[in-house]
C-alpha positions as CSV (number, residue, x, y, z in Angstrom):
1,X,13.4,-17.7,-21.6
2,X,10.7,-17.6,-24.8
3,X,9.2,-14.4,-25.6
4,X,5.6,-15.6,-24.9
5,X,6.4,-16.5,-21.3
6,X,8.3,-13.2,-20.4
7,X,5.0,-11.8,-21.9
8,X,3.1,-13.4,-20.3
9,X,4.8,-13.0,-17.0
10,X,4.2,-9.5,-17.3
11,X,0.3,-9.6,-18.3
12,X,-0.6,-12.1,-15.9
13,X,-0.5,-9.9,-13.0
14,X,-2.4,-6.7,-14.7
15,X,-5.0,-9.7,-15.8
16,X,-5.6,-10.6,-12.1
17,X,-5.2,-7.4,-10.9
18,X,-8.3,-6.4,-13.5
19,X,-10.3,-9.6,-12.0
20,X,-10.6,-8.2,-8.5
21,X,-13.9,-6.4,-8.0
22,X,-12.1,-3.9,-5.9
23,X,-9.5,-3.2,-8.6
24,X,-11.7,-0.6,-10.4
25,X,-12.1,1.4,-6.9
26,X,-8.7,1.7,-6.6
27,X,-8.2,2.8,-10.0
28,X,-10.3,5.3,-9.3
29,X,-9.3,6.5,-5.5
30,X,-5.5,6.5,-7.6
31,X,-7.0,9.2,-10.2
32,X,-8.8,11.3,-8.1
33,X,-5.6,11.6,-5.6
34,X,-3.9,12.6,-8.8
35,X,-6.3,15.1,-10.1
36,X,-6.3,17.1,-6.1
37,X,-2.7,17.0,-6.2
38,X,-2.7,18.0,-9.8
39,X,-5.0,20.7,-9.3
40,X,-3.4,22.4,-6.3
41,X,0.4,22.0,-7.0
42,X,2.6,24.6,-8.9
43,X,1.4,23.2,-12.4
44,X,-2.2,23.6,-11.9
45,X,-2.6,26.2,-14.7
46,X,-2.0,23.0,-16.8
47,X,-4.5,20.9,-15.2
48,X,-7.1,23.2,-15.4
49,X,-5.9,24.3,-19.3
50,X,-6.0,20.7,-19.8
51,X,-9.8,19.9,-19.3
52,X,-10.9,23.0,-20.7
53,X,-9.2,22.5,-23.7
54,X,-12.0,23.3,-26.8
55,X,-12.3,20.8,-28.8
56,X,-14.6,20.6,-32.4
57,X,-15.9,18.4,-34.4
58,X,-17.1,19.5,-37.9
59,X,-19.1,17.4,-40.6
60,X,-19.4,19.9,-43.1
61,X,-21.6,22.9,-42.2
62,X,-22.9,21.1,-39.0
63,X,-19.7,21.7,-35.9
64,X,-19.7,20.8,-32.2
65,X,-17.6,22.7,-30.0
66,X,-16.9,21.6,-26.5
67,X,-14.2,21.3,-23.6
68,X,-12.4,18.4,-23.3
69,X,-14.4,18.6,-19.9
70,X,-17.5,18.5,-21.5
71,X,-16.7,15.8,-23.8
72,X,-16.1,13.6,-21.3
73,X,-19.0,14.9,-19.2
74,X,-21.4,14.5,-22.4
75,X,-19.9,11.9,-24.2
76,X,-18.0,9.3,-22.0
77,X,-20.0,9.3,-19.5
78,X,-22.9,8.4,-21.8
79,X,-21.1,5.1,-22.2
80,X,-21.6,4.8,-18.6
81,X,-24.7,5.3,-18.4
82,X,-25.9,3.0,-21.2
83,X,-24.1,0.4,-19.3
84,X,-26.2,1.3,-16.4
85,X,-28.9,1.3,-18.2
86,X,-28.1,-2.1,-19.4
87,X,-28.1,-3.2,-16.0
88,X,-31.1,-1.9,-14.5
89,X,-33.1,-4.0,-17.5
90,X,-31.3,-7.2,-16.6
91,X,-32.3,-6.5,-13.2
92,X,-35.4,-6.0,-13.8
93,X,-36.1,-8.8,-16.6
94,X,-34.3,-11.6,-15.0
95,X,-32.1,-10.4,-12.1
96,X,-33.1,-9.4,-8.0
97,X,-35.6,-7.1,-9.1
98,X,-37.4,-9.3,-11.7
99,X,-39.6,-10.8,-8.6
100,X,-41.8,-8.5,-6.8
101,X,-41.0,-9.6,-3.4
102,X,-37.1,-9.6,-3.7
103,X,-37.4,-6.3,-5.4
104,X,-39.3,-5.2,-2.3
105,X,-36.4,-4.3,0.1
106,X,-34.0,-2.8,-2.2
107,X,-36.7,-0.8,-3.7
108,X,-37.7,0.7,-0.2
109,X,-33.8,0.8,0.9
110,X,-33.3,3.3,-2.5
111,X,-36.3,5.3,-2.1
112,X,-35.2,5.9,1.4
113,X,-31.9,6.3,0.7
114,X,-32.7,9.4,-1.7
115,X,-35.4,11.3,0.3
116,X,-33.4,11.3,3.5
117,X,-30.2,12.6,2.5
118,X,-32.3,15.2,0.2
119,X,-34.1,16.4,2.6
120,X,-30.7,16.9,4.9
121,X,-29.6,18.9,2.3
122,X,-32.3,20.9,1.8
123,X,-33.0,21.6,5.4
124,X,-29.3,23.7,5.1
125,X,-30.0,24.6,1.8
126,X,-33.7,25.6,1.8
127,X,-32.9,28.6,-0.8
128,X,-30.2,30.5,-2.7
129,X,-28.1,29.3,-5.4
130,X,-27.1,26.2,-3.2
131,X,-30.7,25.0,-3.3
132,X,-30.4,23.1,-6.5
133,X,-27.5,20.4,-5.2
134,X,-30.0,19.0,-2.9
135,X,-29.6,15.7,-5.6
136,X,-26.5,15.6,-5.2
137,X,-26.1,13.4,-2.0
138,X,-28.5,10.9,-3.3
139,X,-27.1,8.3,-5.3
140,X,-25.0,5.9,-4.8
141,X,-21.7,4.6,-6.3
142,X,-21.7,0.6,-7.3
143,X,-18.1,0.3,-7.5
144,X,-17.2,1.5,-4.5
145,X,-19.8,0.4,-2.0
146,X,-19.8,-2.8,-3.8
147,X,-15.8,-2.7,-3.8
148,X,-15.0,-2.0,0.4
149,X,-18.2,-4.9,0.9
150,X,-16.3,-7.6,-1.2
151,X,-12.8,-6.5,1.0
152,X,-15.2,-8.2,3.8
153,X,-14.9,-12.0,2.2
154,X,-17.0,-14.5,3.7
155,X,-17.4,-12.6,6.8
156,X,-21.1,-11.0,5.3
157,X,-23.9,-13.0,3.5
158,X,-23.6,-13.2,-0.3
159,X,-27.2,-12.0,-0.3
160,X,-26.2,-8.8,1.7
161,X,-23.9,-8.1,-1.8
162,X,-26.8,-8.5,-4.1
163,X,-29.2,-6.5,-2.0
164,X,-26.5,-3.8,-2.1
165,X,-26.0,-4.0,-5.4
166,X,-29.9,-4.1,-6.5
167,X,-30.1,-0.8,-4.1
168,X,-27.8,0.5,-5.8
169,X,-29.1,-0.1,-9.2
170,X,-32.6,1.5,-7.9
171,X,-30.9,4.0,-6.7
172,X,-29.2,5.0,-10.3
173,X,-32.2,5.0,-11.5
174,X,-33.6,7.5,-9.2
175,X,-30.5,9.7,-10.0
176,X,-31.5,9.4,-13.9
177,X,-34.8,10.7,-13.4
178,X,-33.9,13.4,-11.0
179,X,-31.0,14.7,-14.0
180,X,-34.4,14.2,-16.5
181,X,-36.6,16.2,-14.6
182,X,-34.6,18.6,-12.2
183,X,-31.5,19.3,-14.0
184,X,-32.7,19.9,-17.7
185,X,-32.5,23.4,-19.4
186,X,-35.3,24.7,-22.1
187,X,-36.2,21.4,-24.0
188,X,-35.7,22.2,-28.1
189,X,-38.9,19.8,-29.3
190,X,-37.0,19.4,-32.8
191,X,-34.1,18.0,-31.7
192,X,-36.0,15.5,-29.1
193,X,-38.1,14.7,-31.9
194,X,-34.7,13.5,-34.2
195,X,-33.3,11.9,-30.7
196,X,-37.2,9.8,-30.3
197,X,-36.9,9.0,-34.3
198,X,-33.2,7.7,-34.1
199,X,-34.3,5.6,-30.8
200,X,-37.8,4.3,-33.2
201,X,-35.5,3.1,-35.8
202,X,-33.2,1.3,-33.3
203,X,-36.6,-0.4,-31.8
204,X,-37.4,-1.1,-35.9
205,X,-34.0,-2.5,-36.7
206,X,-34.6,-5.0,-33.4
207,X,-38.0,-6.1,-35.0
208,X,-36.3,-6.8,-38.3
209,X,-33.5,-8.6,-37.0
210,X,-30.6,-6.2,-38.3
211,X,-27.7,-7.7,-36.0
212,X,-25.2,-5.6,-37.9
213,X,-23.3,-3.3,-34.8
214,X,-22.5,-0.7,-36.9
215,X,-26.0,0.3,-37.7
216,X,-26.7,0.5,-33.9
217,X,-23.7,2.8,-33.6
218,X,-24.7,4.8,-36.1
219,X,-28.2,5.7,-34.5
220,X,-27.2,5.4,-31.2
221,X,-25.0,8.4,-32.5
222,X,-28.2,10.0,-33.8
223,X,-30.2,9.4,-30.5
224,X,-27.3,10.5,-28.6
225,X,-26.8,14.0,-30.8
226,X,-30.8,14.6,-30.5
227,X,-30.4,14.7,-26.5
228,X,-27.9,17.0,-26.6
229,X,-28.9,19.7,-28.3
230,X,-32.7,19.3,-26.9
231,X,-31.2,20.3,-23.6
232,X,-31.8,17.1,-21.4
233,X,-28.3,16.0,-20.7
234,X,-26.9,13.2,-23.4
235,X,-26.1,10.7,-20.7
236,X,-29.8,10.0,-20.7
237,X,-29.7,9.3,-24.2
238,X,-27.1,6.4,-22.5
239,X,-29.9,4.9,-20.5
240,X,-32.5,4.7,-22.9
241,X,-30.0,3.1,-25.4
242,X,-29.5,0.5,-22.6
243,X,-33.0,0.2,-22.2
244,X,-33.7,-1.1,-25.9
245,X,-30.7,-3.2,-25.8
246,X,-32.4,-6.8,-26.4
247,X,-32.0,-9.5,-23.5
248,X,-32.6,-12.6,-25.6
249,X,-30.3,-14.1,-27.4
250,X,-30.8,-14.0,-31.1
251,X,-30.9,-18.2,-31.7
252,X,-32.6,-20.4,-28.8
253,X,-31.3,-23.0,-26.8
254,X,-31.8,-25.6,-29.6
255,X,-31.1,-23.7,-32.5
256,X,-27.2,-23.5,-30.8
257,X,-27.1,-26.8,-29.9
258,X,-28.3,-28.4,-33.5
259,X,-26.5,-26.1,-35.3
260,X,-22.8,-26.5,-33.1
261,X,-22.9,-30.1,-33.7
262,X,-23.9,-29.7,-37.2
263,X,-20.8,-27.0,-37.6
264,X,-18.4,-29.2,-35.5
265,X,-18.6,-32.2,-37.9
266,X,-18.7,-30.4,-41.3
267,X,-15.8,-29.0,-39.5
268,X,-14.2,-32.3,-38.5
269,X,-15.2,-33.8,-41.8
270,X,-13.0,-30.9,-43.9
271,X,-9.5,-31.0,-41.6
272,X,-10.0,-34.5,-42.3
273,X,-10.4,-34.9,-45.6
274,X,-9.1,-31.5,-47.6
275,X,-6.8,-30.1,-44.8
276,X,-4.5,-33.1,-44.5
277,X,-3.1,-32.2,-47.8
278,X,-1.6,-29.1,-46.8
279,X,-0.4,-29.6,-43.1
280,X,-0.1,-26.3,-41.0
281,X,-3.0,-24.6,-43.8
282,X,-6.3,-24.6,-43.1
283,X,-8.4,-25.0,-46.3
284,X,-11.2,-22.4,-47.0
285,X,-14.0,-25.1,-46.6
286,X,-12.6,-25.4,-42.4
287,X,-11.9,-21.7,-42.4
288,X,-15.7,-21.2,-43.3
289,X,-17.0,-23.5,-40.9
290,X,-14.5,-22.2,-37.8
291,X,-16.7,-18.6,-38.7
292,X,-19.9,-20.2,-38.5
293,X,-19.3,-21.5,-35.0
294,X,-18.2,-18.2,-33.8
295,X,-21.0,-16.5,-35.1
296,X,-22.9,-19.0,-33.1
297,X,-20.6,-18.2,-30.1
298,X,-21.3,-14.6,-30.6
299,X,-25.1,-15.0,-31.0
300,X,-25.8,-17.8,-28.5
301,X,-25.1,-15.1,-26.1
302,X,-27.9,-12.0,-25.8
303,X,-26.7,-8.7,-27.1
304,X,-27.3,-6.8,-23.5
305,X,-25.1,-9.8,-21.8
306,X,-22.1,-9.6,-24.2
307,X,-22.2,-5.5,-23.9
308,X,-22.1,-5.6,-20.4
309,X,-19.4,-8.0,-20.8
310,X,-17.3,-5.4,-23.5
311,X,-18.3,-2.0,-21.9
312,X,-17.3,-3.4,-18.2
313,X,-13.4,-3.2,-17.9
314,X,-13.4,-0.1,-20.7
315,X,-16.0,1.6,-18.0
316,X,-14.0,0.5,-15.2
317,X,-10.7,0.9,-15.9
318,X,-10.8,4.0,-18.4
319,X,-14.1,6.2,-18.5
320,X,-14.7,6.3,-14.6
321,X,-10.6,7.0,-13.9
322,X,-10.5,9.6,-16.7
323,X,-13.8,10.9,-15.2
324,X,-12.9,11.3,-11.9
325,X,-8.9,13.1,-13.1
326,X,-10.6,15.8,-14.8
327,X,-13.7,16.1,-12.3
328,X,-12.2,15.9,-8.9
329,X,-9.5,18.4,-9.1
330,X,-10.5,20.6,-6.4
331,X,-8.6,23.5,-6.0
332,X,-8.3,24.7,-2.4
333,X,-7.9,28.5,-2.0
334,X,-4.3,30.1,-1.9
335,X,-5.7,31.3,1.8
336,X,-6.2,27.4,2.8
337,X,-9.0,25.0,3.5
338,X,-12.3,27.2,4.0
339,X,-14.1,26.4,7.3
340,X,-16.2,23.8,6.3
341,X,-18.0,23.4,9.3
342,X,-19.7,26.6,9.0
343,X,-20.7,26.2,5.0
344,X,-24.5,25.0,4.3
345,X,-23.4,22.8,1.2
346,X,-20.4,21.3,2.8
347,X,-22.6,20.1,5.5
348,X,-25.5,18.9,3.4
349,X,-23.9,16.8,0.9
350,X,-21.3,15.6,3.7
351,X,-23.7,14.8,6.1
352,X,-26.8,13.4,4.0
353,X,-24.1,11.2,3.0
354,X,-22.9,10.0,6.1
355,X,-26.2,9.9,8.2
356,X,-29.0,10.4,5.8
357,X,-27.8,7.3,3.8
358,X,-28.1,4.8,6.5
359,X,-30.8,6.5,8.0
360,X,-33.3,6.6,5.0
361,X,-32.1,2.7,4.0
362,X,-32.3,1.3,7.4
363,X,-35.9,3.2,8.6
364,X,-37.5,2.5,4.7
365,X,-36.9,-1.1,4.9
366,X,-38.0,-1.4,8.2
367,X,-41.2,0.6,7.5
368,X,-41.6,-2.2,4.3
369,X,-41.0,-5.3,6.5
370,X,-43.7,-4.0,9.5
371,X,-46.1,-2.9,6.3
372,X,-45.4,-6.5,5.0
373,X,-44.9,-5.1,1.8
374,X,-41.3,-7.1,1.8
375,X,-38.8,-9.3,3.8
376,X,-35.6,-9.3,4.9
377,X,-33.5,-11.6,2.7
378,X,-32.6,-15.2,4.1
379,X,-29.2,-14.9,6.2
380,X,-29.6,-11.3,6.7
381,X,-30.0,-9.3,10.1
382,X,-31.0,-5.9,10.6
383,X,-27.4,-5.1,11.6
384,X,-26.5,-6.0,8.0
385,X,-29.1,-3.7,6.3
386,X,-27.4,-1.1,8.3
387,X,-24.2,-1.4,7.4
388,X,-25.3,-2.0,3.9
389,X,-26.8,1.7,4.4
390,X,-23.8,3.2,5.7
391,X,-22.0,1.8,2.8
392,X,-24.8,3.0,1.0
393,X,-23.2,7.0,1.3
394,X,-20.5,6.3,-0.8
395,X,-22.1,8.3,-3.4
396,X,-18.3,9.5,-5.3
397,X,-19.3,8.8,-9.1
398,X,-22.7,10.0,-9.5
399,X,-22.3,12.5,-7.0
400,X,-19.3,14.4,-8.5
401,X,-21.6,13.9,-11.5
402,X,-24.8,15.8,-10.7
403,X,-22.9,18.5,-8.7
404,X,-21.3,19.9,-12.0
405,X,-25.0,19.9,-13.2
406,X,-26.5,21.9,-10.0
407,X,-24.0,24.1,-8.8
408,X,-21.7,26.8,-10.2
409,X,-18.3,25.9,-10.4
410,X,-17.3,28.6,-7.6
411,X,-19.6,26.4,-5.7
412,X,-18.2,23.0,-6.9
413,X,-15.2,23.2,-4.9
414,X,-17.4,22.8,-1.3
415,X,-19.7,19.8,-3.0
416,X,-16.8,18.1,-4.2
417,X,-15.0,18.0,-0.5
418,X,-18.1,17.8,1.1
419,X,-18.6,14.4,-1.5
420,X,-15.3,13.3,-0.5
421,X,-16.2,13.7,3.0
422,X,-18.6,11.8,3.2
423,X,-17.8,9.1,0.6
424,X,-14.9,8.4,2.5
425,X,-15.8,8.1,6.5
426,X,-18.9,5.9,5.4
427,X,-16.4,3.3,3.4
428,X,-14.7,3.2,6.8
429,X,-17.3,3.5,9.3
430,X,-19.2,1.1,6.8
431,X,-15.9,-1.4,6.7
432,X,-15.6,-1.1,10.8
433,X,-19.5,-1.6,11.6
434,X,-20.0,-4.3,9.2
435,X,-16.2,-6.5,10.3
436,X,-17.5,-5.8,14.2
437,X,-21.1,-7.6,13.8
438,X,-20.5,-10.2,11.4
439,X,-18.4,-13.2,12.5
């Protein structure tokens, strides 16, 4: 058998397996099993060495010294959340939330969907240092609510997936702000000035037309640096990055379409006349023209579609899983589970989760459709938006994210079950309800 085919025998299946929108869920369910076991076998001193493991980076006199923890927390993550960012501009430029009356229902669904489950937790956490995680329950993970609603097929409306996913998107950005404006330290005013200069000379190099990816690197690392030591937390440094991220392509329509053709017979033109000298070669004339049509490939697309496009499997398949190892490792006491049903934080993050999530979705869009402020979406039933809410309290990402902002870490290890918790009975309650009503 040829090389090539065993080859691709062998990548065909990871290729497909990649394809599936539930593939980066599992990925992620996979790590986080690993981290709790991890973290409370006999090798757990390692696991816990592991992400607190210092690590430095010095450029000269200037050093940055952080746990691999931290890195990941500060740094990967960032990634994420300039993809999300991305997002939440296409959506509103051109996707679900671009016209005011689709954007209606998922905009009431999110706000709903953020209050109720806060207010849970703050009813069981009105003081004390458990007060602050009442933002943790709010938010909601894409992957995963998004993932269990495609293992549904054809059995729910399309349109039930993009109101999920616009909800979710809303709701992201709700999370954002709340990590702005709740979970930020003393703000430095020097270093947010050099993070707002980096982010003027990104908006400058757009106006110019710089394409050049490096340069864009190279200040996003600027902005990025300026957030985090002015004490608002670098992944927002993410989202505005995605924000200026342009959503038009650098050549029109036209421009791609005269200047393909043109490219396509100078190509033609050379292989026929220079190239079929040297059979097998391609002379530098065709070589030159082949990179002018991919440069036309590259910039017929707009930059925030073809990073979205990049960032997407690298987001799935490596920052999220590496997130969740070194961030779900709860360690259960050498005495055994804790009684969870009497502790305030479990109970909040668990149950705003699992019954403030549907709750706040289903009773905000309802409030928006008797208002007339919006409509339900063509093919969709009430039944749906609820089960779109319960789905809606898979909140395992961002969750597990804002937690190891609010809460100390001897207080992490109730948040992170009570996340768990309730991530997990409203994928199933959610996957039940949802295969029972819909035919």
């Amino acid at each position: 058998m040829p090389k090539q085919t065993i080859v691709k025998r062998l990548i065909l299946p990871i290729e497909s397996f990649m394809a599936m929108e539930t593939s980066g869920g599992i990925v992620l369910i996979i790590c986080t099993i690993v981290a709790m076991t991890w973290a409370n076998s006999p090798w757990s001193e390692s696991y816990f060495h592991l992400i607190h493991l210092p690590i430095s980076l010095k450029i000269g006199g200037y050093e940055l010294s952080k746990s691999l923890l931290h890195w990941i927390n500060d740094g990967l993550m960032a990634v994420f959340f300039f993809m999300v960012g991305m997002e939440i501009k296409y959506e509103l430029v051109s996707g679900e939330l671009s016209v005011p009356r689709k954007a209606a229902m998922p905009l009431f669904g999110a706000l709903g969907g953020m209050v109720a489950p806060a207010l849970i937790y703050f009813s069981l956490n009105p003081s004390g240092p458990s007060e602050p995680g009442w933002g943790i329950p709010m938010a909601t993970d894409i992957a995963f609510a998004v993932g269990v609603l495609t293992l549904l097929g054809r059995r729910v409306p399309f349109a039930l997936k993009i109101f999920l996913l616009a909800l979710a998107i809303v709701d992201d950005l709700g999370a954002v702000l709340v990590i702005a404006f709740f979970y930020t330290s003393e703000i430095s005013g020097r270093a947010l000035g050099m993070a707002g200069l980096f982010l003027i000379l990104i908006y400058l190099a757009r106006l110019v037309g710089i394409r050049r990816f490096l340069v864009y690197f190279c200040l996003g690392v600027g902005a990025w640096l300026g957030v985090l030591k002015s004490g608002i937390h670098a992944t927002i440094a993410g989202v505005l990055l995605g924000f200026l991220t342009p959503t038009r392509p650098w050549y029109s329509k036209e421009e791609v379409a005269e200047e393909v053709e043109r490219s396509s017979q100078d190509l033609t033109r050379s292989i026929r006349q220079q190239d079929s000298e040297k059979p097998g070669e391609l002379h530098p004339d065709s070589k030159g023209h082949l990179e002018s049509l991919r440069y036309l490939v590259l910039n017929a697309e707009s930059p925030l579609d073809r990073l979205i496009h990049i960032l997407h499997p690298w987001v799935s398949f490596f920052i999220m899983p590496v997130f969740a190892l070194v961030n779900a490792g709860v360690q259960i006491p050498s005495t055994g589970l804790p009684d969870l049903t009497h502790n305030s934080i479990f109970l909040g993050i668990a149950l705003g989760l699992f019954l403030g999530k549907p709750i706040g979705i289903f009773a905000a869009c309802w409030v928006g459709v008797r208002l007339k402020l919006g409509q339900l979406p063509s093919q969709i039933k009430w039944r749906h938006i609820f089960g779109a809410g319960v789905l809606g309290g898979i909140g395992f990402t961002m969750a597990l994210f804002v937690s190891s902002l609010a809460l100390s870490p001897d207080l992490e290890v109730y948040s992170k079950l009570g996340i768990l918790a309730g991530s997990i009975l409203s994928a199933i309650l959610g996957l039940i309800f949802l295969r029972l009503v819909t035919k």
